[in-house]
C-alpha positions as CSV (number, residue, x, y, z in Angstrom):
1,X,-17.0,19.6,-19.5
2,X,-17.8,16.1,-20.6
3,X,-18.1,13.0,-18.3
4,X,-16.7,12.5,-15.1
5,X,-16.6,9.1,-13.1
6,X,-16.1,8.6,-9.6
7,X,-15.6,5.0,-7.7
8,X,-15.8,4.2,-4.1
9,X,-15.6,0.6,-2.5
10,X,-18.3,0.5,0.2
11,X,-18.2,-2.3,3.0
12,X,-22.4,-2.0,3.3
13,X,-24.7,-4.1,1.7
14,X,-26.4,-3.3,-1.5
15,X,-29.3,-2.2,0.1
16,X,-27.8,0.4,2.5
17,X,-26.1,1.5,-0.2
18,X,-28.5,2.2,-2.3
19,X,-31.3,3.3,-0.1
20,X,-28.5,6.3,0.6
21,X,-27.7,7.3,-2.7
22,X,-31.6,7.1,-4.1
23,X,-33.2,8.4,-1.6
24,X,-32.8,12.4,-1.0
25,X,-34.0,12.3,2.2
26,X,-30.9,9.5,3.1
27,X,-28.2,11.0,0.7
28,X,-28.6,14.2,2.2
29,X,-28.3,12.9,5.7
30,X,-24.8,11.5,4.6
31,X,-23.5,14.4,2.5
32,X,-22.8,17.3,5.2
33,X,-22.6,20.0,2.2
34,X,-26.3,19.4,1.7
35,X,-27.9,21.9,4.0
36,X,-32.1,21.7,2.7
37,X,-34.1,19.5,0.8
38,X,-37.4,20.9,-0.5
39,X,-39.7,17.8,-2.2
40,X,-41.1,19.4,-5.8
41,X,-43.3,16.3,-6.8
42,X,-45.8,14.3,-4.9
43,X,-43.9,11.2,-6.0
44,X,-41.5,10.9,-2.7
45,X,-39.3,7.9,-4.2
46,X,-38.7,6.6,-7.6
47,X,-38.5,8.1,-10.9
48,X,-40.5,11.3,-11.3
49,X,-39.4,12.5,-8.4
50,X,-38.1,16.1,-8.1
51,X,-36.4,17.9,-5.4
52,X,-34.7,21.2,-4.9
53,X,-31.0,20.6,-2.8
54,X,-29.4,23.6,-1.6
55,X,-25.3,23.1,-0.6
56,X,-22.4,24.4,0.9
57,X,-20.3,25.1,-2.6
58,X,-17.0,27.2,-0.6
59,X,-18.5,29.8,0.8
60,X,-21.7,30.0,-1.1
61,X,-25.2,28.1,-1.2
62,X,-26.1,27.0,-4.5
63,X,-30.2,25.6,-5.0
64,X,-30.5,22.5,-8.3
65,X,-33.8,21.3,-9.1
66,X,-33.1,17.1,-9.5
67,X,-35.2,14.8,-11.0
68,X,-35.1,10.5,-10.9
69,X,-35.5,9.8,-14.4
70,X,-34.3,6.0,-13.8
71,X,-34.6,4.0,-10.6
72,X,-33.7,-0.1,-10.5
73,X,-33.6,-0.6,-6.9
74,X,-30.8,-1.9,-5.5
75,X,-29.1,-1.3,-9.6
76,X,-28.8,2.2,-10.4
77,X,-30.3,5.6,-10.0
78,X,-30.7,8.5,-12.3
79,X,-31.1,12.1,-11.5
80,X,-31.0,15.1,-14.1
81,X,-30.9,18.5,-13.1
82,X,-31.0,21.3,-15.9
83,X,-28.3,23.9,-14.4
84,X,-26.6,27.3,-15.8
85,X,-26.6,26.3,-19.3
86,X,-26.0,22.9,-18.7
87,X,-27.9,19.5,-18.3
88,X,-26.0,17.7,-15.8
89,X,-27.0,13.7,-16.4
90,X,-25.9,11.7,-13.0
91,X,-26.1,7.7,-12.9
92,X,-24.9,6.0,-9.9
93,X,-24.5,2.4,-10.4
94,X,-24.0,-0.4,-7.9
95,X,-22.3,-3.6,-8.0
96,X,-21.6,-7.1,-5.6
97,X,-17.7,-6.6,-4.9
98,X,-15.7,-9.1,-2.5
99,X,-15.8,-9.8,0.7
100,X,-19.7,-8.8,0.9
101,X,-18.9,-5.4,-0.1
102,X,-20.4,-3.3,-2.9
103,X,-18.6,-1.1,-5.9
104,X,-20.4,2.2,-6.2
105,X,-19.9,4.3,-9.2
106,X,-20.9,7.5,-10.3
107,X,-21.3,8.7,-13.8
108,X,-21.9,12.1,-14.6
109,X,-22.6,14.0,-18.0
110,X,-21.6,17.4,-18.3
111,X,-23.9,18.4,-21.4
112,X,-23.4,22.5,-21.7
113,X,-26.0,24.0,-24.3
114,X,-25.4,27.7,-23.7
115,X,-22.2,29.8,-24.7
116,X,-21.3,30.8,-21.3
117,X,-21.5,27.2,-20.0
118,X,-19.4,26.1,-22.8
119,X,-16.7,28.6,-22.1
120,X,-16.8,28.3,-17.9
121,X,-17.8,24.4,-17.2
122,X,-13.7,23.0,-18.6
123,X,-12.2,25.7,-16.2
124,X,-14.3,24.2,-13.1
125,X,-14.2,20.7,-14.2
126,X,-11.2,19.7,-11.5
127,X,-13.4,21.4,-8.8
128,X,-16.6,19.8,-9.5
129,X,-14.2,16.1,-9.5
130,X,-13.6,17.4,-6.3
131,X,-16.6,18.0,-5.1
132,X,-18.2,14.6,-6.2
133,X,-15.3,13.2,-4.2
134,X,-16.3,14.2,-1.7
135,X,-19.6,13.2,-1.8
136,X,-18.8,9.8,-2.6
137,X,-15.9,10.1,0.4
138,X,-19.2,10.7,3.0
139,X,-21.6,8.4,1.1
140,X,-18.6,5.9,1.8
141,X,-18.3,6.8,5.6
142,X,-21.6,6.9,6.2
143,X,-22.7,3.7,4.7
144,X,-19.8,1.7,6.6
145,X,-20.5,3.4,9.9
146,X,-24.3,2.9,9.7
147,X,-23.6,-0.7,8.2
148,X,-23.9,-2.7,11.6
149,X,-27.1,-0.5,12.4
C-alpha cells in the first residue's frame, strides 16, 4: 500500500494539539469511530506504551494493538501496530503555522509482509485515506472547539 500523508491546519496551540494526538485517552475522546481503549503497558504516556483501540470501521468493529515507539512532546509521535500481514508505521508531526495556528501531519507506512496483505492492502488504500481523513477532520474540530477551554 505504501505511504499515505494526511495534513490538517489546526487553529490550537501546539500543546492542545499534541496532548490530543499522543495521548490515547485524548485522541480517542476526539475521534467518535473510537469506541474502547484497553491500556496494555503500565507505561500510560510516552514511548512504550501500548494500547488496544477498538473502532467503528462501516459496520464492523475492528481491535489494533498500538505502541509509542517515539514521543517528542509537543514534536511528533509514533505509534506501530503489527495488523493482518502488515506493520502499519504512523508519525504525526507538528509544526508553528501562522496566525498562532499549528500544521498537523500525518505520515503513515503501509509495510505488508504477508501474501494476502500484499494482494488486499492497494485495493483498500483509497478507503483507509479516507478513513484517516477523517480522523484528522475530528482531531481538527475538536482541537479548535476545545481551544478557548
Amino acid at each position: 500500500m505504501g505511504r499515505t500523508t494526511v495534513t490538517r491546519t489546526i487553529n490550537a496551540s501546539t500543546e492542545r494539539v499534541f496532548d490530543t494526538i499522543a495521548h490515547i485517552e485524548n485522541y480517542s475522546k476526539a475521534v467518535p469511530e473510537i469506541v474502547k481503549v484497553e491500556l496494555l503497558s503500565e507505561t500510560k504516556r510516552g514511548a512504550g506504551t501500548r494500547f488496544r483501540e477498538t473502532r467503528k470501521m462501516g459496520k464492523r468493529e475492528v481491535a489494533s494493538v498500538l505502541e509509542v515507539r517515539e514521543y517528542a512532546p509537543h514534536q511528533r509521535v509514533r505509534m506501530v501496530s503489527d495488523q493482518g500481514g502488515t506493520v502499519w508505521d504512523t508519525v504525526f508531526s507538528i509544526e508553528p503555522s501562522a496566525d498562532n495556528a499549528v500544521e498537523l501531519k500525518m505520515v503513515m507506512d503501509a509495510n505488508a509482509y504477508k501474501l494476502m496483505a500484499k494482494i488486499f492492502n492497494p485495493m483498500i488504500k483509497g478507503m483507509i485515506k479516507k478513513f484517516i481523513e477523517k480522523d484528522m477532520d475530528a482531531v481538527k474540530a475538536y482541537c479548535e472547539d476545545s481551544a478557548g477551554r
